[in-house]
C-alpha positions as CSV (number, residue, x, y, z in Angstrom):
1,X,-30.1,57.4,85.0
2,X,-31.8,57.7,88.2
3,X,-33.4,54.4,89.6
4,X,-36.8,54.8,90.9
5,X,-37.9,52.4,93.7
6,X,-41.7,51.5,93.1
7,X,-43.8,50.2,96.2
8,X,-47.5,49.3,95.9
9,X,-49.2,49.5,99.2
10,X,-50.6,46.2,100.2
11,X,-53.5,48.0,102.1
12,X,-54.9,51.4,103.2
13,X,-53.9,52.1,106.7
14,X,-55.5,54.7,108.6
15,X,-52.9,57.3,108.1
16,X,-53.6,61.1,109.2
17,X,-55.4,63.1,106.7
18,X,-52.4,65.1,106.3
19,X,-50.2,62.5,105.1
20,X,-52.9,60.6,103.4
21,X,-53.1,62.5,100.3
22,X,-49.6,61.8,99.7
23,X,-50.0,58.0,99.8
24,X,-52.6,57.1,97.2
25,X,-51.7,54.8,94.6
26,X,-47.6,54.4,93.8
27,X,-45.5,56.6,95.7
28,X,-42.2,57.7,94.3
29,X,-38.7,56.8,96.6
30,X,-36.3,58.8,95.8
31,X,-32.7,57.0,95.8
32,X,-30.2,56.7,98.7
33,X,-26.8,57.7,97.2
34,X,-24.4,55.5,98.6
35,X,-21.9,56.6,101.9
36,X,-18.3,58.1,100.8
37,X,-15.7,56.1,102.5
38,X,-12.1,58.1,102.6
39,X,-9.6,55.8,102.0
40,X,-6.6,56.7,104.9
41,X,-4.0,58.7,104.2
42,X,-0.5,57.1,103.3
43,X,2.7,57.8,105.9
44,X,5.0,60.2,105.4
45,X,7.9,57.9,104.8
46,X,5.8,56.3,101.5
47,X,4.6,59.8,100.4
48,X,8.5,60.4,100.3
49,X,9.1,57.5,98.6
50,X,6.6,57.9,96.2
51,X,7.9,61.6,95.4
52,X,11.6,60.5,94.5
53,X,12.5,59.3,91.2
54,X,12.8,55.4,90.9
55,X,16.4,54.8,90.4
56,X,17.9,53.9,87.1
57,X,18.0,49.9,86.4
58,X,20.9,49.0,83.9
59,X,19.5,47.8,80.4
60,X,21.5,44.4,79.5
61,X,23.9,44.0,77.5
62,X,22.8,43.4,74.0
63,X,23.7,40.0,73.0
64,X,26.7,40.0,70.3
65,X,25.9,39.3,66.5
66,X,26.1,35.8,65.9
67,X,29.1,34.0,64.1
68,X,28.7,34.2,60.3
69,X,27.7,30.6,59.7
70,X,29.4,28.8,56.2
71,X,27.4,28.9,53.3
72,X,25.8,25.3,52.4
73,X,25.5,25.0,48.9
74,X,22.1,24.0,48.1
75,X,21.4,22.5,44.9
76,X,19.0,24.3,42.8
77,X,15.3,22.7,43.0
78,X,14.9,22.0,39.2
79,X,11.6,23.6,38.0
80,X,9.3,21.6,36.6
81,X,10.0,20.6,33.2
82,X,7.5,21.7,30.5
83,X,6.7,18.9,28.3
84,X,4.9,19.4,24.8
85,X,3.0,16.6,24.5
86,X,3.9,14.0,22.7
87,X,3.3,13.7,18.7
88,X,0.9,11.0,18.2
89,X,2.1,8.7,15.6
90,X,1.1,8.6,12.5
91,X,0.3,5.2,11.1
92,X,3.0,4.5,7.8
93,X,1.4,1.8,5.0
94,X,4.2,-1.4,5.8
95,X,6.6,-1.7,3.2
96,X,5.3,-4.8,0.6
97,X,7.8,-7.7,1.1
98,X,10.1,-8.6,-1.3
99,X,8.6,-11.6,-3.5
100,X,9.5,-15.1,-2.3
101,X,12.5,-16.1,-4.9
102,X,11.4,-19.5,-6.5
103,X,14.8,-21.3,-5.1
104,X,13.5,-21.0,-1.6
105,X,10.1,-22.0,-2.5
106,X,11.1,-25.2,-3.7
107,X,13.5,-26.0,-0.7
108,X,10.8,-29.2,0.5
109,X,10.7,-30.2,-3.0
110,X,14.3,-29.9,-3.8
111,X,15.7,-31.7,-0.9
112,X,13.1,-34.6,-0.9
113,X,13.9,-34.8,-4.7
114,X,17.7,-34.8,-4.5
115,X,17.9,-37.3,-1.7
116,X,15.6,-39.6,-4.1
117,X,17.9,-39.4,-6.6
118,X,21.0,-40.3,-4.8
119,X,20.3,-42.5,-3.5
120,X,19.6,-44.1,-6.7
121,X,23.1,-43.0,-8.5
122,X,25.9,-44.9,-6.8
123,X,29.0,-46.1,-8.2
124,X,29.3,-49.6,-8.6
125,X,25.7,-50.4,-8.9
126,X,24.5,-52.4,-12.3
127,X,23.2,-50.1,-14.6
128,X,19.8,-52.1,-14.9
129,X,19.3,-51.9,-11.1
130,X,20.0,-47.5,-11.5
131,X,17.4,-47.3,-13.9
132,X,14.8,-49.7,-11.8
133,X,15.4,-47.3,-8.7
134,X,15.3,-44.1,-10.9
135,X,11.9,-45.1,-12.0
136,X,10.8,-45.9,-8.7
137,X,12.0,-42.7,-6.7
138,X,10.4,-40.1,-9.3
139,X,7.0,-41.8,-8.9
140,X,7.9,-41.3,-5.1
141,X,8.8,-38.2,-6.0
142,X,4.7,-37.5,-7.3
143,X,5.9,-37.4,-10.9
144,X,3.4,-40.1,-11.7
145,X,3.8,-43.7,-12.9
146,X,3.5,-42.4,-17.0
147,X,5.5,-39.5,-16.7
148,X,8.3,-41.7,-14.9
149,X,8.3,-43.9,-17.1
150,X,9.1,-41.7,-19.9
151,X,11.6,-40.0,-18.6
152,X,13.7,-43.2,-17.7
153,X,13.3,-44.5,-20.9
154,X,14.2,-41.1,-22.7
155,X,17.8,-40.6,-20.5
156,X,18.4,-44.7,-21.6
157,X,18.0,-44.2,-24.8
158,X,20.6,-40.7,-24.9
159,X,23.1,-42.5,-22.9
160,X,23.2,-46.4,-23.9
161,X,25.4,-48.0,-21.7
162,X,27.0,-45.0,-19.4
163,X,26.4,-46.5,-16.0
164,X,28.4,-43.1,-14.6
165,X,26.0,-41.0,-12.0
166,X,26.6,-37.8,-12.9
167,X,26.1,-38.2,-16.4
168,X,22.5,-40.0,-15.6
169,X,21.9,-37.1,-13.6
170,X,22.7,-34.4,-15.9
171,X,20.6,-36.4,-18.6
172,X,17.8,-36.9,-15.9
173,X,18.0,-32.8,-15.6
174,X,17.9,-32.3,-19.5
175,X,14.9,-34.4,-20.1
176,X,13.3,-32.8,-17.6
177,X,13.4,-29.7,-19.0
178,X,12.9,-30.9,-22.6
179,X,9.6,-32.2,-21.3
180,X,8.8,-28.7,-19.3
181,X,9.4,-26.8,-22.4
182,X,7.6,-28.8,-25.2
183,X,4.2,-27.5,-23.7
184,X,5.3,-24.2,-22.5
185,X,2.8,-21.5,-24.4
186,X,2.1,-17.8,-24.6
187,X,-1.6,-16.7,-23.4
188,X,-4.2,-15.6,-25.9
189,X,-4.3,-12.6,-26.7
190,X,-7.3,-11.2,-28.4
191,X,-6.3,-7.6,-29.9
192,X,-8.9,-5.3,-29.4
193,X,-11.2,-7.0,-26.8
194,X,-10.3,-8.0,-23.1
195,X,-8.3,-11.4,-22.2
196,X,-11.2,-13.7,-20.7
197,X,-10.1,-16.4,-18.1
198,X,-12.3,-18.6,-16.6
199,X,-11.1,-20.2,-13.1
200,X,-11.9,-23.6,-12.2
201,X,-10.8,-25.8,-9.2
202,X,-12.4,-27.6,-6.2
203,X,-13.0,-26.0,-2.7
204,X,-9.9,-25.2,-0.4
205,X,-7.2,-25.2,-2.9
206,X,-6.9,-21.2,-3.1
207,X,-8.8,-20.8,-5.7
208,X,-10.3,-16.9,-5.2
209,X,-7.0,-16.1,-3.5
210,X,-5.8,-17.3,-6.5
211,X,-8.0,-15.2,-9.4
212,X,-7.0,-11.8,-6.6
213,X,-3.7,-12.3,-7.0
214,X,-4.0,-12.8,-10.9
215,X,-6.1,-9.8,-10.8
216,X,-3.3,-7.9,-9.4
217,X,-0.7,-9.2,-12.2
218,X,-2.7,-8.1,-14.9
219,X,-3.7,-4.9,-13.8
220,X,-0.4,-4.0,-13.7
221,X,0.9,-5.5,-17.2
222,X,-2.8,-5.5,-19.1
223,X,-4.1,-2.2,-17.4
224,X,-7.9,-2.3,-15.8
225,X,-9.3,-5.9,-14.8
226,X,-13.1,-6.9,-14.1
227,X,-13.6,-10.1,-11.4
228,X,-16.7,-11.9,-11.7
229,X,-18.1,-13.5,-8.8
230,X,-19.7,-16.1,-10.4
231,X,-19.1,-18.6,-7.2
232,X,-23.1,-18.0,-6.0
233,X,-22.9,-21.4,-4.2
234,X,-20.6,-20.5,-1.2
235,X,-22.2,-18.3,1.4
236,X,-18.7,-16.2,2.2
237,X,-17.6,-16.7,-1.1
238,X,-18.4,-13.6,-2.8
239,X,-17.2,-11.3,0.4
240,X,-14.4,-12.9,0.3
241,X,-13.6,-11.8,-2.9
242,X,-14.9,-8.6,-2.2
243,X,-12.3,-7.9,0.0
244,X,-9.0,-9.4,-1.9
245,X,-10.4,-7.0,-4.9
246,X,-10.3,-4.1,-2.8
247,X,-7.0,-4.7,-1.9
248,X,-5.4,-5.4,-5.7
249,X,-7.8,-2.5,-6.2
250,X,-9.9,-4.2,-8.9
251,X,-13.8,-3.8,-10.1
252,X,-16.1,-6.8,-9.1
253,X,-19.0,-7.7,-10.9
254,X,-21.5,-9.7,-8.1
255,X,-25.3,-10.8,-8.1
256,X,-27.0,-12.2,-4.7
257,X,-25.7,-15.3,-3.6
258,X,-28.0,-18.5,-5.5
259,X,-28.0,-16.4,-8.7
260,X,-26.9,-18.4,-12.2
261,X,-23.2,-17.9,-12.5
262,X,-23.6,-17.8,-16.4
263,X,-25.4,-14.8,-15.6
264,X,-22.6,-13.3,-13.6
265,X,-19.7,-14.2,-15.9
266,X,-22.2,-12.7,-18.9
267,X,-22.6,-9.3,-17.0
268,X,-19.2,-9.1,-16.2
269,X,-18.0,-9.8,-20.0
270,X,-20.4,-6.9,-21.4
271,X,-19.3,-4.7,-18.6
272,X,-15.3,-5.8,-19.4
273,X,-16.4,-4.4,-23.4
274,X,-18.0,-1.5,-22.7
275,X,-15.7,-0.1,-20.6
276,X,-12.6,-1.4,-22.8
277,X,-11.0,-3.2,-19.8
278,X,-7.6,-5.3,-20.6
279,X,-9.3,-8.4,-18.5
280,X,-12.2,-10.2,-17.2
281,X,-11.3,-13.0,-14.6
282,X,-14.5,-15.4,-14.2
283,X,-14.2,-17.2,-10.2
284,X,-16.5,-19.7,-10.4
285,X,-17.9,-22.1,-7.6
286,X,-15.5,-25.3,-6.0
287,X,-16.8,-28.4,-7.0
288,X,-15.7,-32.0,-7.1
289,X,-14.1,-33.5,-10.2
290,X,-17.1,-36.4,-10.0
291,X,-19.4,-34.0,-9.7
292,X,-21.3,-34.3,-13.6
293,X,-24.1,-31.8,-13.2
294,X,-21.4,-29.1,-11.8
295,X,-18.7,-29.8,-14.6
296,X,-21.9,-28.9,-16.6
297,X,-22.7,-25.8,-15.9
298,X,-18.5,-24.8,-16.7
299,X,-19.5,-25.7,-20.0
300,X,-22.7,-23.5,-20.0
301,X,-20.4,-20.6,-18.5
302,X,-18.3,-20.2,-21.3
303,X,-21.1,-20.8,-23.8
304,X,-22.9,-17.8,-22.4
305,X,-19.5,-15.4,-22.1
306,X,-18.6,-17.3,-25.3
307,X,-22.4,-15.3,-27.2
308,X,-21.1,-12.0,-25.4
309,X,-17.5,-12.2,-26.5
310,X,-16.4,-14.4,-29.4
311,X,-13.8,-16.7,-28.3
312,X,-14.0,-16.1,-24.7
313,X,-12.7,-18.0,-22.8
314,X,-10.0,-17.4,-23.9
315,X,-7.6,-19.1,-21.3
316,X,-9.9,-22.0,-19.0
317,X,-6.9,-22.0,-16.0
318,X,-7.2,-25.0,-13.5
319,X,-6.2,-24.0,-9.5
320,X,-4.6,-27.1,-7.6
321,X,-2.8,-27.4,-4.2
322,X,0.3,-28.8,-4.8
323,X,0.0,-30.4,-1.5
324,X,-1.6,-33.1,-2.5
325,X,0.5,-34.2,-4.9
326,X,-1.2,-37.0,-7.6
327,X,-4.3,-36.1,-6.2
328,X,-3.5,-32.8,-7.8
329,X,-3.2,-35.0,-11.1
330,X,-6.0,-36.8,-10.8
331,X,-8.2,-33.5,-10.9
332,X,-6.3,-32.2,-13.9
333,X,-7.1,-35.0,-15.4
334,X,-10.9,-35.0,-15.2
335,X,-11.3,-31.2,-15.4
336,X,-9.0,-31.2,-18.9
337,X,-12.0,-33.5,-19.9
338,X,-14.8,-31.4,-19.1
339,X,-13.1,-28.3,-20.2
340,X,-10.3,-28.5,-22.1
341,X,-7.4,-26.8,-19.9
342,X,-5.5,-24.2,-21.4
343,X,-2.8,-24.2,-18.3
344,X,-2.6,-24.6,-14.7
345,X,-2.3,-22.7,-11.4
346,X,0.0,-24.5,-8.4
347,X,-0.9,-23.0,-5.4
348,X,0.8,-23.9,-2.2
349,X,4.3,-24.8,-3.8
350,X,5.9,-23.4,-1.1
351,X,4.7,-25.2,1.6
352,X,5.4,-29.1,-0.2
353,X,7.5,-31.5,-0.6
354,X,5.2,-32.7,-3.7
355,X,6.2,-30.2,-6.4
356,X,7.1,-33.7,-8.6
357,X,3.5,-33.1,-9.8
358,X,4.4,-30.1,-12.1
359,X,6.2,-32.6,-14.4
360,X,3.7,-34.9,-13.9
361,X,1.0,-32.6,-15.6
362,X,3.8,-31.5,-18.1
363,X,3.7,-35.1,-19.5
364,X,0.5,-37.2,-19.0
365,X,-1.6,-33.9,-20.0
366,X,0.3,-31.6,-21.7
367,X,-0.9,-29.0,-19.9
368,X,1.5,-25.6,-19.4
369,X,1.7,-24.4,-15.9
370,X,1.2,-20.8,-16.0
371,X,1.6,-19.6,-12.1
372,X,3.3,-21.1,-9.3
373,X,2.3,-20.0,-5.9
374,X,5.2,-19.6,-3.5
375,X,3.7,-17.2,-0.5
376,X,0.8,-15.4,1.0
377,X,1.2,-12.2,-0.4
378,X,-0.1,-10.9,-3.9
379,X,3.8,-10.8,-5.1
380,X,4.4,-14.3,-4.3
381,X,2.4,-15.6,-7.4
382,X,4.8,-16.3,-10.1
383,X,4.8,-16.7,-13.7
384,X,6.3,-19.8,-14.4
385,X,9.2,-20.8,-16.4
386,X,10.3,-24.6,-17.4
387,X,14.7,-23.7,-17.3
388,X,14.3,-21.6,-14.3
389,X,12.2,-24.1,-12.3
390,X,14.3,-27.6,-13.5
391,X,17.4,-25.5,-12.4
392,X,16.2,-24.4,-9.0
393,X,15.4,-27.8,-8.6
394,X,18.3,-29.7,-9.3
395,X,20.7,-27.2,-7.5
396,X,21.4,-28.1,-3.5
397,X,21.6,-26.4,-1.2
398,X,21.9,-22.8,-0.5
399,X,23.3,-22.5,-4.2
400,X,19.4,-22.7,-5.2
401,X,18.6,-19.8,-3.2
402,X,21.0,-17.3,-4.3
403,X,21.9,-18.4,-7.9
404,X,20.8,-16.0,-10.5
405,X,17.9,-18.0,-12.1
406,X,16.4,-18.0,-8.1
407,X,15.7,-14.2,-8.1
């Protein structure tokens, strides 16, 4: 590219008029091409040196090969393991616990018994004096004052004038048992129609824990059972029983809470009949012994069932705790007025000293017990039996726990 130098005149100067014509407007410059400069020539001794071939330079040496250097073992880098996950696990029902034997349910009872009655029984002592104490340590023992009283007068009359303890106590043992047995009898059992049982008992002495458990027993040896909820009083009362008849996996029959129990206990029986179920289990409301107006409306109950179902009640079963030992009696005794017992439940055996109260009901009432509670669970409710519990009683030590009658 050729670079054009541009020059505006600034003015006109007078210029000849030969040279004028050239100078009008822009006038072209044309470039000045830079001077050559010729650089000098070299000498004759470098032009020489310059010709000749640089001499050879000697390549080093290559270095040697290095020493072989020992192997270090290395360990192998494990690779990363490849874990499956985990199996979740899968939740098992818990195995039912074995039943509570009836000789280790009656441990308090036994050993406060047993100490009682040693005490009593010594060698040496006048024979008057043995039979004072024995009457005084079974009323400590919550046999009650008449049922006491009895039973010393029954082993003084079978042993006259045999001051020897062991032979009381064996005699003590028998009577017992005698008096156990005399009221010992089977449940109704009304062929062709279910086995109605009304429930009665106070508040807090396991009375609906009670009629589950019962519910349980029957369904097994009776086949389908039918719980009325005919405690409307209670605000929890009918939930709870809701849920302990879901787990013995039993029918309920329920109304809202405040509705007439009669009316319960009579839907329940025609439901029972209709659907040819083996028994109908009546819970009705806790209420106090001194209560008239409630003790009324038991009798009502089994007038209504009684319209539905000829006979029924069959069984009227009373619930106590045997915790509280000849309060326990004093119950019986009212409700067997109102009601006319037909046997007893003892709840709570397990967990008292006061199990004296079971003869106690045997002999101022006459009154069987049917059940004996002796746990939590729905096994631990057991049918009683007069030999088998006089035996666990009277046996110390860890011989009540494992003899045969204990299983």
């Amino acid at each position: 590219m050729v670079l054009v130098q541009w020059h505006r005149r600034k003015s006109r100067p007078e210029l000849p008029p030969e040279t004028a014509e050239s100078f009008r407007g822009w006038v072209a410059k044309p470039p000045v091409p830079p001077p050559r400069v010729q650089a000098p020539a070299a000498p004759a001794a470098l032009q020489s040196e310059a010709a000749a071939p640089a001499p050879a330079i000697d390549k080093p040496a290559a270095p040697p090969p290095p020493a072989p250097q020992a192997e270090i073992p290395v360990a192998p880098v494990p690779r990363a393991e490849q874990f499956a996950p985990e199996p979740q696990a899968v939740a098992t029902p818990e195995a039912p616990k074995a039943p509570v034997r009836l000789g280790l349910g009656l441990r308090k009872t036994r050993e406060s018994f047993l100490a009682r009655i040693r005490s009593v029984l010594r060698s040496g002592v006048k024979l008057d004096e043995i039979y004072e104490g024995l009457e005084e340590a079974l009323i400590g023992a919550d046999v009650g004052v008449e049922t006491s009283l009895k039973l010393t007068e029954a082993v003084r009359a079978r042993l006259k004038n045999d001051a020897r303890p062991e032979v009381i106590r064996d005699a003590l043992k028998e009577e017992i048992a005698a008096m156990l047995e005399k009221v010992e009898r089977p449940m109704a059992d009304p062929q062709g129609a279910p086995l109605v049982v009304m429930m009665v008992g106070v508040n807090g002495v396991g009375k609906t824990t009670s009629v589950a458990k019962l519910a349980a027993r029957f369904k097994q040896e009776r086949g389908p059972v039918i719980v009325a909820a005919a405690d409307t009083f209670r605000a929890a009362a009918i939930e709870q029983l809701e849920v302990w008849c879901k787990r013995a996996e039993v029918e309920i029959i329920k109304q809202k809470q405040g509705s007439d129990p009669a009316a319960v206990a009579f839907d329940a029986v025609k439901a029972a009949v209709a659907r040819k179920a083996g028994t109908v289990l009546i819970d009705t409301a806790g209420r106090l012994q001194t209560k008239v107006n409630l003790m009324e409306e038991l009798k009502k109950i089994g007038r209504v069932v009684g319209r539905e179902l000829p006979g029924a009640p069959h069984e009227t079963w009373l619930v106590l705790d045997a915790t509280t030992g000849q309060n326990a009696l004093s119950q019986a005794k009212i409700f067997n007025e109102a009601v006319k017992l037909t046997g007893v439940v003892l709840a709570k055996l397990d967990s008292t000293a006061k199990g004296g109260v079971v003869i106690g009901i045997a002999g101022q009432l006459g009154v069987p017990v049917r059940f004996v509670g002796l746990g939590e669970s729905i096994e631990d409710l057991r049918e009683f039996d007069a030999r088998e519990f006089v035996e666990a009683l009277f046996t110390p030590g860890e011989e009540a726990v494992s003899g045969s009658y204990a299983a």
